[in-house]
Every structure is written in C-alpha cells, then in structure tokens.
C-alpha positions in Angstrom: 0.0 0.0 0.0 2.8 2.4 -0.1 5.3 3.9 -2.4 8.6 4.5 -2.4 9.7 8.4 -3.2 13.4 9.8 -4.1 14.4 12.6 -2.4 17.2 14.5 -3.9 18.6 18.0 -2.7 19.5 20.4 -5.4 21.8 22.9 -5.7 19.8 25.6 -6.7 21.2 26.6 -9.8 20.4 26.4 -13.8 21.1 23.0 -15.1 20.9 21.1 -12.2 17.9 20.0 -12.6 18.3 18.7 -16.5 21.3 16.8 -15.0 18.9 14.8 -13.1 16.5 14.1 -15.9 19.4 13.6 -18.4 21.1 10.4 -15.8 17.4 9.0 -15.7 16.9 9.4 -19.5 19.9 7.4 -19.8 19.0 4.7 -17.6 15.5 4.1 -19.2 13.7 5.2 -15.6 10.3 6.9 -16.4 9.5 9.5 -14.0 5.6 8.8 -12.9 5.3 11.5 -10.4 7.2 14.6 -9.3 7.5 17.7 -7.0 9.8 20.3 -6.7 10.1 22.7 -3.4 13.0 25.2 -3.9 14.9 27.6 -1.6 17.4 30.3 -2.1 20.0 27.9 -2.0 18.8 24.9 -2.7 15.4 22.3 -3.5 14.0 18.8 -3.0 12.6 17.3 -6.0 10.8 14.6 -5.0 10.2 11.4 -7.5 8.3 8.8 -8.2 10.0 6.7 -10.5 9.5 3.7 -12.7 12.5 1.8 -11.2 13.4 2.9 -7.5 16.4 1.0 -7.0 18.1 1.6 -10.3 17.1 5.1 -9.9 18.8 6.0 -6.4 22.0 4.0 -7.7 22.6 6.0 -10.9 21.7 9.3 -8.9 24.1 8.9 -6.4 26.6 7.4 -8.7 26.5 11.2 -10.7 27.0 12.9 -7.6 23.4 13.6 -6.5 22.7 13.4 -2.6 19.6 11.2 -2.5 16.7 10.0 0.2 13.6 7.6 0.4 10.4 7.9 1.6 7.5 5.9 1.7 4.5 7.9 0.7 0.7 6.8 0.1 -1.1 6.9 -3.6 -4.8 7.5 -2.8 -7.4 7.8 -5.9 -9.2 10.9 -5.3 -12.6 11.7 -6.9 -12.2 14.3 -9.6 -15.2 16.8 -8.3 -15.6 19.9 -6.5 -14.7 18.1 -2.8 -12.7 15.2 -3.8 -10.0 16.5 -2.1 -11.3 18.0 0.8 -13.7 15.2 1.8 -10.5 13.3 2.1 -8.4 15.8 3.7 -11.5 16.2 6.5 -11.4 12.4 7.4 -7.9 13.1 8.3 -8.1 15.8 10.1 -11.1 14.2 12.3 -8.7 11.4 13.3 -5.5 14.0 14.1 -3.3 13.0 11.1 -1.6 15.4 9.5 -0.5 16.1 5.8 3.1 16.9 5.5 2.8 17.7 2.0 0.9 15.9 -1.5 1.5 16.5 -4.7 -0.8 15.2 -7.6 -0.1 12.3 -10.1 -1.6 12.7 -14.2 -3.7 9.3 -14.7 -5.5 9.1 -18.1 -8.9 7.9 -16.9 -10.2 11.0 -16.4 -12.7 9.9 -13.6 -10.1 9.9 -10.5 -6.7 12.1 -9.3 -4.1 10.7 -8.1 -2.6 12.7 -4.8 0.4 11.5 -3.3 0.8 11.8 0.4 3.1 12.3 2.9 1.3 11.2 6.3 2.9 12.1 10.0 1.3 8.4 10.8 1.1 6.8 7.6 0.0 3.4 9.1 -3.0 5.4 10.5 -3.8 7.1 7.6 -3.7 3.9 5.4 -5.9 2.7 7.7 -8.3 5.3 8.0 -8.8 5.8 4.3 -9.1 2.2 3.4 -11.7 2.3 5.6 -13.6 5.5 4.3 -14.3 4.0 1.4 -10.9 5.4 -0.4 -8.3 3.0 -3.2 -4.4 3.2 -2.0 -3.0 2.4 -5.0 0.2 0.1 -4.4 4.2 1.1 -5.6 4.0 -1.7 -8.2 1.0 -0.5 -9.7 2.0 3.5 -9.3 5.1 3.1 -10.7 3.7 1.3 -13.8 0.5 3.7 -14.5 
C-alpha cells in the first residue's frame, strides 16, 4: 500500500535539474510522479520513479545526494470536494499532511494525490476504511 519516493537535494542553480532528468533518461527510468520545493539555495525534487532501486544507484553514482520515503497513492474523486472530503477524514482522526502533490492518470474519472502522512500506518488505515483505493508502488510506478 505504499510507495517509495526519491528525495534528492538540489543545488539551486540552472542545469541542475536537466542533470537529473538527463542520468534517468539514460537509464531508461520513467519518471511517474514529481515535485519540486525550492529555496534560495537549494530544493528537493521529490520522485516517483519507474524503477526505485536503479534510480537512487545512478543518482548517487552522478554525484546527487539522494533519500527515500514511503509515501501513500490515494485515488481521489475528480469533483468539486474530492480532495477535501479526504483531507476532513484526516483531520477528524488528528493525522496530518506533510505535503501531496498530484499524479496525471489518463482515466479521467479519478486524481491521483500523493501523500506524505505524520502516521502513515494510520492514515492507510483510516482511508481504506472511508471507502478510499491506495494504489500500491507496483501499480504506481507502472501507471
């Protein structure tokens, strides 16, 4: 039920970030998922990735300081209070969002937000049982 995320910190600088997608590129990983948070001196561009493994070995083989951590994929209604009907449910049970970003899926019908829980045990729990799909790594990373 959860996914594995790269971290990697960032100078912040022009080209740095083409050097990241240039070493995946090379490597044949698809990128499924990604945010990017920045600073005055540096940012965290956080990936999902087609191939985790292979991914954080050619990263920091090129030099690039890199992290992991397990976030959850949860299918969110695409309507006015998708989201927030979600984001209530937490909230009533004390868990907290550390930050989400949103995944593209074709369908149409869903989102896809990926989560970063304070208690991500909980809030697997909690959602699966309001109803809500956690979409596992294997599947995300293949979408």
């Amino acid at each position: 039920m959860k996914c594995e995320q790269i971290s990697i910190f960032l100078e912040n600088r022009a080209g740095r970030l083409s050097e990241v997608t240039r070493v995946l590129a090379e490597s044949q990983i698809n990128i499924r998922a990604l945010s990017l948070a920045d600073t005055s001196d540096f940012g965290i561009l956080r990936l999902i990735v087609s191939n985790f493994e292979k991914a954080k070995q050619v990263l920091k083989d090129n030099g690039f300081t890199v992290g992991r951590t397990t976030v959850v994929a949860v299918e969110v209604p695409d309507q006015p209070g998708g989201l927030h009907n979600i984001l209530a449910l937490l909230s009533t049970h004390g868990v907290n969002v550390e930050y989400m970003y949103a995944f593209v899926q074709q369908s149409g019908k869903n989102a896809v937000m990926i989560f970063r829980f304070d208690r991500t045990d909980q809030a697997i729990e909690i959602l699966t049982q309001g109803g809500l799909k956690i979409i596992p790594g294997d599947v995300l990373y293949t979408m």
